[in-house]
mmCIF entry with sequence, helices, sheets and N, C-alpha, C, O atoms, coordinates in Angstrom:
data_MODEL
# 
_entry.id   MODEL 
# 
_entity.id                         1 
_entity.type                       polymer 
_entity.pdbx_number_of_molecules   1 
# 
_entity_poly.entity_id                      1 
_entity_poly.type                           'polypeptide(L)' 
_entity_poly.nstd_linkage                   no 
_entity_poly.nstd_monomer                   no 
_entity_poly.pdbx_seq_one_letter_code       
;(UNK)(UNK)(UNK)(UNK)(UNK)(UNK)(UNK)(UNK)(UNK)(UNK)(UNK)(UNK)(UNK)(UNK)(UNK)(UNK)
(UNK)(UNK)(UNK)(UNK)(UNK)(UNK)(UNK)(UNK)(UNK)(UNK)(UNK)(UNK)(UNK)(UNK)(UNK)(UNK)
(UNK)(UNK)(UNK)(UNK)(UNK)(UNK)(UNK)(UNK)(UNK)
;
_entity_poly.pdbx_seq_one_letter_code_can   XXXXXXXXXXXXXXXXXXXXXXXXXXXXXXXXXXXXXXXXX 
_entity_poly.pdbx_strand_id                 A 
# 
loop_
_entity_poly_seq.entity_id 
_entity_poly_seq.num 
_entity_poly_seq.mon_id 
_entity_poly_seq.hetero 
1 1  UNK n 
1 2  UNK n 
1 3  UNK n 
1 4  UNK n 
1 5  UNK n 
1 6  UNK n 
1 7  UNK n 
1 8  UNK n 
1 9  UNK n 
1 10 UNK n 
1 11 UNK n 
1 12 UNK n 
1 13 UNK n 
1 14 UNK n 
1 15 UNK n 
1 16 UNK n 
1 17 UNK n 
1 18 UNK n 
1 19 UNK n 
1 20 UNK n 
1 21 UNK n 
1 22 UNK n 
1 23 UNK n 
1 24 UNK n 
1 25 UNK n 
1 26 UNK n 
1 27 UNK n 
1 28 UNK n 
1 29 UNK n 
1 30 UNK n 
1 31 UNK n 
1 32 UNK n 
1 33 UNK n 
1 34 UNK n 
1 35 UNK n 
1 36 UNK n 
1 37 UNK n 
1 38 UNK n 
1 39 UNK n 
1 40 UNK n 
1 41 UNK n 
# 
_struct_asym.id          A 
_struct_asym.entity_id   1 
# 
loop_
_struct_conf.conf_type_id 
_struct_conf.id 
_struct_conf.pdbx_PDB_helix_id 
_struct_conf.beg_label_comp_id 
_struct_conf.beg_label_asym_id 
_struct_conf.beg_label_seq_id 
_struct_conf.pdbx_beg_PDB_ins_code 
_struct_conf.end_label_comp_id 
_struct_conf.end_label_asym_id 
_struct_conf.end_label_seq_id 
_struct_conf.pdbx_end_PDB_ins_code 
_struct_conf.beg_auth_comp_id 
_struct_conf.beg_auth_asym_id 
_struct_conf.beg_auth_seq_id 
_struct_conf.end_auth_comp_id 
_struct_conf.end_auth_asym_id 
_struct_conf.end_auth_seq_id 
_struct_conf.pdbx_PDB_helix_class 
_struct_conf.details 
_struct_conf.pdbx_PDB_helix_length 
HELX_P HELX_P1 AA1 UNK A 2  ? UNK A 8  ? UNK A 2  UNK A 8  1 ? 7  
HELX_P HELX_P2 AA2 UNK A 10 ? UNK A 13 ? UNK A 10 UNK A 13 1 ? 4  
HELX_P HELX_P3 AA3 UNK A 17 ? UNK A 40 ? UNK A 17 UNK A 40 1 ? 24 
# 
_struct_conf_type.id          HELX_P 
_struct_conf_type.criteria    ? 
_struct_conf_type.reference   ? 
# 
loop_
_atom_site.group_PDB 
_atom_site.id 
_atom_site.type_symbol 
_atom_site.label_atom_id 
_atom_site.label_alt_id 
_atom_site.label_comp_id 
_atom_site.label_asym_id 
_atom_site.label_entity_id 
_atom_site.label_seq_id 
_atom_site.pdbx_PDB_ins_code 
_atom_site.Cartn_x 
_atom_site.Cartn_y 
_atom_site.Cartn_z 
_atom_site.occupancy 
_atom_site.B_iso_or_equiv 
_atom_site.pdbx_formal_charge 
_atom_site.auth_seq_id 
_atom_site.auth_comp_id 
_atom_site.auth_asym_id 
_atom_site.auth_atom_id 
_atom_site.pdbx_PDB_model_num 
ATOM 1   N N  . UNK A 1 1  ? 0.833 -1.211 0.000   1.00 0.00 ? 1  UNK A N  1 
ATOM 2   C CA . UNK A 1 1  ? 0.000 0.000  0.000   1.00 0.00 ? 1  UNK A CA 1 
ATOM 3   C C  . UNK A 1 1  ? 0.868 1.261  0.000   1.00 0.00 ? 1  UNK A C  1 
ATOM 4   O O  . UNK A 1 1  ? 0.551 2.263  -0.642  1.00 0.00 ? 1  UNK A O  1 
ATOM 5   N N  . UNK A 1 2  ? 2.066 1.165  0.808   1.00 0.00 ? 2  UNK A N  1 
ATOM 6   C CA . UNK A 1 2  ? 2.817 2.382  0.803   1.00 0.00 ? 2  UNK A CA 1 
ATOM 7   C C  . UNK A 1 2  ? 3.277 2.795  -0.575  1.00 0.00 ? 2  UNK A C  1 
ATOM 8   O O  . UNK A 1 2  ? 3.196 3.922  -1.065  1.00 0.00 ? 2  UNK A O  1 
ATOM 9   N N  . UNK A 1 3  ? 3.890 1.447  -1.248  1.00 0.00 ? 3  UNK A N  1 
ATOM 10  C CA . UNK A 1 3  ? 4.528 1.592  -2.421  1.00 0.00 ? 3  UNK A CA 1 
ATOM 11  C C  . UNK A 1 3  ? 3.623 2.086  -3.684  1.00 0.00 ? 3  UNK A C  1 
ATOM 12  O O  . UNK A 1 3  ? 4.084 2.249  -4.814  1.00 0.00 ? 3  UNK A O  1 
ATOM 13  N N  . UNK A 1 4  ? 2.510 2.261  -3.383  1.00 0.00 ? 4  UNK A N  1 
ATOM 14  C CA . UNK A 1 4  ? 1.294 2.207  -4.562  1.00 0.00 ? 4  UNK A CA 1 
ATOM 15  C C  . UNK A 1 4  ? 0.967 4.079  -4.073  1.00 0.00 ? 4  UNK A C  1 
ATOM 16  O O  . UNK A 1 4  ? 0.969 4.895  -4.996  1.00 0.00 ? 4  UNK A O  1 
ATOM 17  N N  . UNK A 1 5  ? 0.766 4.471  -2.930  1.00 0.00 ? 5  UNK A N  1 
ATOM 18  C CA . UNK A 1 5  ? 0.469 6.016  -2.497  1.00 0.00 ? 5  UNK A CA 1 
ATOM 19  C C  . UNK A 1 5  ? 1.879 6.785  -3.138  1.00 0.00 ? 5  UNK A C  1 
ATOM 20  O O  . UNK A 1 5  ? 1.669 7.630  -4.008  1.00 0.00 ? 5  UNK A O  1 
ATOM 21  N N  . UNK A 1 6  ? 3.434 6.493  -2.699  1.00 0.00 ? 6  UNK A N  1 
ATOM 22  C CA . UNK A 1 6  ? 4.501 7.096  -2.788  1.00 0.00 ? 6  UNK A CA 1 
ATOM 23  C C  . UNK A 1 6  ? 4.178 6.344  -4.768  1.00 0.00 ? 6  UNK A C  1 
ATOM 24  O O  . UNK A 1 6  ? 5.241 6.755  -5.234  1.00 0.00 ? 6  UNK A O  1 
ATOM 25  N N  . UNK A 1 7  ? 3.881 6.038  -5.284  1.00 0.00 ? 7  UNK A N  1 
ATOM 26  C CA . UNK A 1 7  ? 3.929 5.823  -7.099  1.00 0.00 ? 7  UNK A CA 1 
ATOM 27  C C  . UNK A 1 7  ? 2.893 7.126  -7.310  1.00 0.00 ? 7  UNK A C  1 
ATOM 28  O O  . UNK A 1 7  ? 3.086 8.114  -8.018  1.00 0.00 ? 7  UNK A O  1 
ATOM 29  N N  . UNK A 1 8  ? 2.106 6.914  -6.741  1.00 0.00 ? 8  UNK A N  1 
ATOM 30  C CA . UNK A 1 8  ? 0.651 8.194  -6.975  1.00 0.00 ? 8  UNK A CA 1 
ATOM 31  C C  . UNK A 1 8  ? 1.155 9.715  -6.920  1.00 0.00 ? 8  UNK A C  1 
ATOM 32  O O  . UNK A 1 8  ? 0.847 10.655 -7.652  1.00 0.00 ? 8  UNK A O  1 
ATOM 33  N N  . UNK A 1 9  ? 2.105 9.659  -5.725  1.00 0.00 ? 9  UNK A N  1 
ATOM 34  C CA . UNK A 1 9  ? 2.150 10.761 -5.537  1.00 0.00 ? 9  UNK A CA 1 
ATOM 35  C C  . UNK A 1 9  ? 3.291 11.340 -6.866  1.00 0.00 ? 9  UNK A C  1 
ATOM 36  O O  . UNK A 1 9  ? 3.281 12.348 -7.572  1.00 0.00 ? 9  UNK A O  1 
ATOM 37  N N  . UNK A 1 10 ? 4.084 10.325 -6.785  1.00 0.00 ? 10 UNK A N  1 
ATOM 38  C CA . UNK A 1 10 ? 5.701 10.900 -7.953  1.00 0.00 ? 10 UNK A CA 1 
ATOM 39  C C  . UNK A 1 10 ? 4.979 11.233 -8.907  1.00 0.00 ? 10 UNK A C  1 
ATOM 40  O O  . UNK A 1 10 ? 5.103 12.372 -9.357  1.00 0.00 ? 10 UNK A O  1 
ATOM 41  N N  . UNK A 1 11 ? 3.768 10.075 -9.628  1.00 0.00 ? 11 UNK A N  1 
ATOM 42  C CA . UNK A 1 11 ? 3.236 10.413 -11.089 1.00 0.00 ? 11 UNK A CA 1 
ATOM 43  C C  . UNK A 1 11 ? 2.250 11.281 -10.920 1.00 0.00 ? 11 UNK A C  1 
ATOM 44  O O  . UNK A 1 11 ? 1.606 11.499 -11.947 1.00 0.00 ? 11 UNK A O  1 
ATOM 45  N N  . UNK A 1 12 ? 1.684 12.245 -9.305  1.00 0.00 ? 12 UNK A N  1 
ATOM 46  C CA . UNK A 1 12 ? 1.048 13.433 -9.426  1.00 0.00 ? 12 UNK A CA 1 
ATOM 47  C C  . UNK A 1 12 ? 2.000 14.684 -9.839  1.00 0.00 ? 12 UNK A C  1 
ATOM 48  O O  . UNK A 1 12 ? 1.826 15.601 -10.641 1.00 0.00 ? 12 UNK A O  1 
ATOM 49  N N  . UNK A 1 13 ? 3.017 14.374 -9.021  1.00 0.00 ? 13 UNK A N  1 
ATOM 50  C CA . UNK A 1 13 ? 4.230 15.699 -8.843  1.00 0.00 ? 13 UNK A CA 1 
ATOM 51  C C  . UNK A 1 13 ? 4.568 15.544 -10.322 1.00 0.00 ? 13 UNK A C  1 
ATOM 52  O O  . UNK A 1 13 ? 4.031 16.513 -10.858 1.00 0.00 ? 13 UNK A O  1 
ATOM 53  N N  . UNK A 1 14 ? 5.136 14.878 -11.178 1.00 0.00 ? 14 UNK A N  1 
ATOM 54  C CA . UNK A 1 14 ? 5.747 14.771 -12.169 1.00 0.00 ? 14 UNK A CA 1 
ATOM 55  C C  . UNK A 1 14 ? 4.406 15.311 -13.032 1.00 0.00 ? 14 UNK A C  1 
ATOM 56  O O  . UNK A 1 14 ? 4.577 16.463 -12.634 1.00 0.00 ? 14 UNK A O  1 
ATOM 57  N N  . UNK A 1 15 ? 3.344 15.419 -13.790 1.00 0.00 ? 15 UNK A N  1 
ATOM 58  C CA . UNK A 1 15 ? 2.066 15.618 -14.292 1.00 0.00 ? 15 UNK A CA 1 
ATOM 59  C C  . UNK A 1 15 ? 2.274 16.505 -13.473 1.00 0.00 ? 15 UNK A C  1 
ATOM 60  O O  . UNK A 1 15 ? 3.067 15.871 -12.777 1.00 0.00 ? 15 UNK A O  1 
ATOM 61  N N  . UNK A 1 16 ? 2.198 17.524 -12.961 1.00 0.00 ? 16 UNK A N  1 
ATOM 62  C CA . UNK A 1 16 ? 1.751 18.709 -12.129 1.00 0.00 ? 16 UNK A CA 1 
ATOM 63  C C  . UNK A 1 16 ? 3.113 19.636 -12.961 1.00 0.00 ? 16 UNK A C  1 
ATOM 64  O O  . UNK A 1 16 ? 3.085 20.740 -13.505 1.00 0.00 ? 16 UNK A O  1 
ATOM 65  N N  . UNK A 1 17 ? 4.118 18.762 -12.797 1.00 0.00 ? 17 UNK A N  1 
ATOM 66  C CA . UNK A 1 17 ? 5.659 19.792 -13.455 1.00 0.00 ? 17 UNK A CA 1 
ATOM 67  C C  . UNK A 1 17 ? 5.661 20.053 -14.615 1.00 0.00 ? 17 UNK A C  1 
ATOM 68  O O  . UNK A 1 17 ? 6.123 21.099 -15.073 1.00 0.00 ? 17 UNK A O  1 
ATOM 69  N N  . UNK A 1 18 ? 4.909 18.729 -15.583 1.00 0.00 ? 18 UNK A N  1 
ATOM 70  C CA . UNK A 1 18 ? 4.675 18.767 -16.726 1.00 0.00 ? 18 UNK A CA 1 
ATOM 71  C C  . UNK A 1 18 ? 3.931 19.621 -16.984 1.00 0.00 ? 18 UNK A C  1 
ATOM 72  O O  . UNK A 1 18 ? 4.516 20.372 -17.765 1.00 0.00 ? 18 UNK A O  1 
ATOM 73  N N  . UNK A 1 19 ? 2.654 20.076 -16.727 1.00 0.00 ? 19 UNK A N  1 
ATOM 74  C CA . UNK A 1 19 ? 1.489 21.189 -17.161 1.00 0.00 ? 19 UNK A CA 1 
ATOM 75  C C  . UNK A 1 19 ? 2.569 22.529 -16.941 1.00 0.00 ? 19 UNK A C  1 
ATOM 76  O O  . UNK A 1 19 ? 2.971 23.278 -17.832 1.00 0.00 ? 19 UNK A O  1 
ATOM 77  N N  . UNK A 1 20 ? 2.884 22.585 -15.568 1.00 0.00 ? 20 UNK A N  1 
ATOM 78  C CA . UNK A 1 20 ? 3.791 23.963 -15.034 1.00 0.00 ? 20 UNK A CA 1 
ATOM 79  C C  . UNK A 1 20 ? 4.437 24.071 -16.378 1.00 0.00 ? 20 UNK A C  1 
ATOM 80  O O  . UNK A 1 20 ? 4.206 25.170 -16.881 1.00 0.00 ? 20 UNK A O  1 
ATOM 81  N N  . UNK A 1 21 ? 5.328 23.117 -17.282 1.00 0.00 ? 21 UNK A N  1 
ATOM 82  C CA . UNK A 1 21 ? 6.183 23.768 -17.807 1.00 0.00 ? 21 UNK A CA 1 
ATOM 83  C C  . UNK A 1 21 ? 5.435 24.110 -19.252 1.00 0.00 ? 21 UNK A C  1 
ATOM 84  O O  . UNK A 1 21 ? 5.770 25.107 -19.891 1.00 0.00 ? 21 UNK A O  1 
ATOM 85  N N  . UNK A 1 22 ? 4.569 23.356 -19.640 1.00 0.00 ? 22 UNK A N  1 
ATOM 86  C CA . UNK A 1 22 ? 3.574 23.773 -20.583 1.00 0.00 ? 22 UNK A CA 1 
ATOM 87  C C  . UNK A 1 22 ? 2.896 25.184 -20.542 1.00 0.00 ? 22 UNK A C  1 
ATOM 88  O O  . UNK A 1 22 ? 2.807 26.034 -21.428 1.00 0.00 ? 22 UNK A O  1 
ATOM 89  N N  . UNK A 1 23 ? 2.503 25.181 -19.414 1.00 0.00 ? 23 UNK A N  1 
ATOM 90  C CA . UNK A 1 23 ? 1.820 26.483 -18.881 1.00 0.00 ? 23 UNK A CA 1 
ATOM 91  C C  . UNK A 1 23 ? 2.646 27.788 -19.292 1.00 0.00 ? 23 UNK A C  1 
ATOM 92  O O  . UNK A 1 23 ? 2.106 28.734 -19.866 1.00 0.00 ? 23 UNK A O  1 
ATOM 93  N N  . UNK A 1 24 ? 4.443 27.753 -18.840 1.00 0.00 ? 24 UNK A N  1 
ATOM 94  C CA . UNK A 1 24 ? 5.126 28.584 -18.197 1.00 0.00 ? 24 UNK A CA 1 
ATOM 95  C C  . UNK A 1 24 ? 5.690 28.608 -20.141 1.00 0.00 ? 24 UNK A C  1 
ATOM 96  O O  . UNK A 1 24 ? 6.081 29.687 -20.585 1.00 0.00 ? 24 UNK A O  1 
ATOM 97  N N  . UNK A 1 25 ? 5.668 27.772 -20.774 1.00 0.00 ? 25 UNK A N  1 
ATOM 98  C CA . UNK A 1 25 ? 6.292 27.916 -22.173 1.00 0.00 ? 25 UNK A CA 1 
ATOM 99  C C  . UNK A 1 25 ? 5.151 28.773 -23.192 1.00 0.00 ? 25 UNK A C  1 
ATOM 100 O O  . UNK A 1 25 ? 5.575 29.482 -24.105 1.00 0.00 ? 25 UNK A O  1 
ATOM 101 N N  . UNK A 1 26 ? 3.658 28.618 -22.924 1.00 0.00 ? 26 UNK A N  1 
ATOM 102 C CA . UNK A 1 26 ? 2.895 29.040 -23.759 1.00 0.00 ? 26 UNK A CA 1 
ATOM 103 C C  . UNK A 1 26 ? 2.682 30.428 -23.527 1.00 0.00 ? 26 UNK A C  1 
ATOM 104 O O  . UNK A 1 26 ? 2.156 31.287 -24.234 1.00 0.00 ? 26 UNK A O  1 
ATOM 105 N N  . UNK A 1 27 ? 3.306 30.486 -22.151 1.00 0.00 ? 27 UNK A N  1 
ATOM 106 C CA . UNK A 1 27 ? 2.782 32.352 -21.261 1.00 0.00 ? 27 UNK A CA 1 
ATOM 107 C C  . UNK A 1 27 ? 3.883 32.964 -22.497 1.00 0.00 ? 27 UNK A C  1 
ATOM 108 O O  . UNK A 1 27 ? 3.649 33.957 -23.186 1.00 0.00 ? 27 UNK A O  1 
ATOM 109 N N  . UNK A 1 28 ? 5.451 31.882 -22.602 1.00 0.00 ? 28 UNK A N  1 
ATOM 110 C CA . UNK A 1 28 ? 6.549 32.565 -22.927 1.00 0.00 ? 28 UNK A CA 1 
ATOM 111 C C  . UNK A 1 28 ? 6.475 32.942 -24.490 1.00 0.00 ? 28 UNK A C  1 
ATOM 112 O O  . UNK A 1 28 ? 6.937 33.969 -24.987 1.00 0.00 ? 28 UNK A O  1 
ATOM 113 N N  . UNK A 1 29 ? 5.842 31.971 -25.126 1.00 0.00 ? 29 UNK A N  1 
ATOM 114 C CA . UNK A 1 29 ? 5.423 32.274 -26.484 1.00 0.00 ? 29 UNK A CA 1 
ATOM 115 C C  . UNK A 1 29 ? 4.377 33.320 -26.725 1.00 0.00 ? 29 UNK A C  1 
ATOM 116 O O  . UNK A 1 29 ? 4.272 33.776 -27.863 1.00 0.00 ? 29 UNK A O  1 
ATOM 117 N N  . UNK A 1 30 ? 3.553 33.767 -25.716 1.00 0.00 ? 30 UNK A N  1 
ATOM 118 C CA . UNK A 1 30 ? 3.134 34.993 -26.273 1.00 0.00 ? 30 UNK A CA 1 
ATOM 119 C C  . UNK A 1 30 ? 3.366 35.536 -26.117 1.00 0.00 ? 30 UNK A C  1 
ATOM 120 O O  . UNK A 1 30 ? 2.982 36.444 -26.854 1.00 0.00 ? 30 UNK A O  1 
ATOM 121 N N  . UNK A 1 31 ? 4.352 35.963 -24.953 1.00 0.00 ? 31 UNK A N  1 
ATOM 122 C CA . UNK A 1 31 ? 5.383 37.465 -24.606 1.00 0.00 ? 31 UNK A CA 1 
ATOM 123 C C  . UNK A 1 31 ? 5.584 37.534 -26.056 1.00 0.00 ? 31 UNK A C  1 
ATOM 124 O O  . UNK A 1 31 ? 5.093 38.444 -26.724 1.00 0.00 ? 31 UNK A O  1 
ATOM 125 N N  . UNK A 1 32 ? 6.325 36.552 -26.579 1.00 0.00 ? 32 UNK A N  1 
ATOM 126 C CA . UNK A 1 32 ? 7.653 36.577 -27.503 1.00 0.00 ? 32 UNK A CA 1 
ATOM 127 C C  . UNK A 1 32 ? 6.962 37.269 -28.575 1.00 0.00 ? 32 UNK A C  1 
ATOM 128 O O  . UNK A 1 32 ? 7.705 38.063 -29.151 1.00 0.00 ? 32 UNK A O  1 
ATOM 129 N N  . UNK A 1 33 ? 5.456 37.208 -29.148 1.00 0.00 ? 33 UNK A N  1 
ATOM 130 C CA . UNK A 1 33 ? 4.457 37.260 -29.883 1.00 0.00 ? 33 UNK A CA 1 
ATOM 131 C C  . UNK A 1 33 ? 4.398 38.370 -30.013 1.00 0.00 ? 33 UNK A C  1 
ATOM 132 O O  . UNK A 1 33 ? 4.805 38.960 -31.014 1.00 0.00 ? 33 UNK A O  1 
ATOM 133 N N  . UNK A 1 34 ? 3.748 39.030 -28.784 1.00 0.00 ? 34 UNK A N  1 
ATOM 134 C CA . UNK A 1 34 ? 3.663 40.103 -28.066 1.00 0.00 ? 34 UNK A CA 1 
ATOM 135 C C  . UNK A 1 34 ? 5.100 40.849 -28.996 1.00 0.00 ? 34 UNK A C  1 
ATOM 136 O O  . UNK A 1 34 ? 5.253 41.246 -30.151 1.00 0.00 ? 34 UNK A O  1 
ATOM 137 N N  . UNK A 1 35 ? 5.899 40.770 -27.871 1.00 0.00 ? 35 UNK A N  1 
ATOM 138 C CA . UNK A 1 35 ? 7.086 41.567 -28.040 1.00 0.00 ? 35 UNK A CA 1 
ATOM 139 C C  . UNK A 1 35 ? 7.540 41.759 -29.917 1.00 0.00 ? 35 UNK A C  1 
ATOM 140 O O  . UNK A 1 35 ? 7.992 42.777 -30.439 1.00 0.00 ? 35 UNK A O  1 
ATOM 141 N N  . UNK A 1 36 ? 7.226 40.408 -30.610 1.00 0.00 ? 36 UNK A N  1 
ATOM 142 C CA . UNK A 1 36 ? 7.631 39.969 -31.790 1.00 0.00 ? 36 UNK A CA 1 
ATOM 143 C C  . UNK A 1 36 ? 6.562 41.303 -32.891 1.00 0.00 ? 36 UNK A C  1 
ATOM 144 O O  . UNK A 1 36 ? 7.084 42.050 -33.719 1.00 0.00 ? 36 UNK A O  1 
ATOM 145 N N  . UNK A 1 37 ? 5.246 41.270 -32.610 1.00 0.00 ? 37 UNK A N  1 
ATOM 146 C CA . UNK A 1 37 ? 4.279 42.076 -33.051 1.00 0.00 ? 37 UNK A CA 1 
ATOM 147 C C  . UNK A 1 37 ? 4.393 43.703 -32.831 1.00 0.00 ? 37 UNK A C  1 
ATOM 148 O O  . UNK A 1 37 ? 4.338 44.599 -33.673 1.00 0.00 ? 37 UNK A O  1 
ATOM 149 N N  . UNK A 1 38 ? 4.524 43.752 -31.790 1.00 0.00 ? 38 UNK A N  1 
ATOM 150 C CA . UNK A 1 38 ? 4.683 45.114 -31.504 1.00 0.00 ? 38 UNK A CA 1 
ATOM 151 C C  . UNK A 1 38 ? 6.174 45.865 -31.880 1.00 0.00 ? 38 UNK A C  1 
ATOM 152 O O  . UNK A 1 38 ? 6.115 47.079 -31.687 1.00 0.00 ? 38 UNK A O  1 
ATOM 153 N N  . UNK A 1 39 ? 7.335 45.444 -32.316 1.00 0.00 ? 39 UNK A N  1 
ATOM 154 C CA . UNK A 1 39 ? 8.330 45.805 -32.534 1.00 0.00 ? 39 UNK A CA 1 
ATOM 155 C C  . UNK A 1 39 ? 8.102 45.771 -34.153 1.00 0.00 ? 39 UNK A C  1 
ATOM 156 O O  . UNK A 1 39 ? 8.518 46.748 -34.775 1.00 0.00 ? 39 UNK A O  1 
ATOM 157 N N  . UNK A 1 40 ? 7.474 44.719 -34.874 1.00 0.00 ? 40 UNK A N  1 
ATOM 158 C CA . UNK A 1 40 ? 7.481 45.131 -36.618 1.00 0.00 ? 40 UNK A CA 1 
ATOM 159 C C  . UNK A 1 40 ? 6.263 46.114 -36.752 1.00 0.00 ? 40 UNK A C  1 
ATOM 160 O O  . UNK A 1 40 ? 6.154 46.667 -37.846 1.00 0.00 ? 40 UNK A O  1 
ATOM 161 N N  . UNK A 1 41 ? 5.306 46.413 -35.757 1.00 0.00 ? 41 UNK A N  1 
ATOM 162 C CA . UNK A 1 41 ? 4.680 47.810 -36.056 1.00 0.00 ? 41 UNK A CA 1 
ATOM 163 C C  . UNK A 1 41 ? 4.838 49.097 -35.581 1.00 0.00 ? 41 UNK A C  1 
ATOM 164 O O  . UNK A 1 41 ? 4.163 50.014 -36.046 1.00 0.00 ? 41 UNK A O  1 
# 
Protein backbone atom coordinates (compact mmCIF):
# COMPACT_ATOMS: atom_id res chain seq x y z
CA UNK A 1 0.00 0.00 0.00
CA UNK A 2 2.82 2.38 0.80
CA UNK A 3 4.53 1.59 -2.42
CA UNK A 4 1.29 2.21 -4.56
CA UNK A 5 0.47 6.02 -2.50
CA UNK A 6 4.50 7.10 -2.79
CA UNK A 7 3.93 5.82 -7.10
CA UNK A 8 0.65 8.19 -6.98
CA UNK A 9 2.15 10.76 -5.54
CA UNK A 10 5.70 10.90 -7.95
CA UNK A 11 3.24 10.41 -11.09
CA UNK A 12 1.05 13.43 -9.43
CA UNK A 13 4.23 15.70 -8.84
CA UNK A 14 5.75 14.77 -12.17
CA UNK A 15 2.07 15.62 -14.29
CA UNK A 16 1.75 18.71 -12.13
CA UNK A 17 5.66 19.79 -13.45
CA UNK A 18 4.67 18.77 -16.73
CA UNK A 19 1.49 21.19 -17.16
CA UNK A 20 3.79 23.96 -15.03
CA UNK A 21 6.18 23.77 -17.81
CA UNK A 22 3.57 23.77 -20.58
CA UNK A 23 1.82 26.48 -18.88
CA UNK A 24 5.13 28.58 -18.20
CA UNK A 25 6.29 27.92 -22.17
CA UNK A 26 2.89 29.04 -23.76
CA UNK A 27 2.78 32.35 -21.26
CA UNK A 28 6.55 32.56 -22.93
CA UNK A 29 5.42 32.27 -26.48
CA UNK A 30 3.13 34.99 -26.27
CA UNK A 31 5.38 37.46 -24.61
CA UNK A 32 7.65 36.58 -27.50
CA UNK A 33 4.46 37.26 -29.88
CA UNK A 34 3.66 40.10 -28.07
CA UNK A 35 7.09 41.57 -28.04
CA UNK A 36 7.63 39.97 -31.79
CA UNK A 37 4.28 42.08 -33.05
CA UNK A 38 4.68 45.11 -31.50
CA UNK A 39 8.33 45.81 -32.53
CA UNK A 40 7.48 45.13 -36.62
CA UNK A 41 4.68 47.81 -36.06
Amino acid sequence: MKYKACYQHIVVVSVIRCECRLLITSICARVVQRKGSSVLS
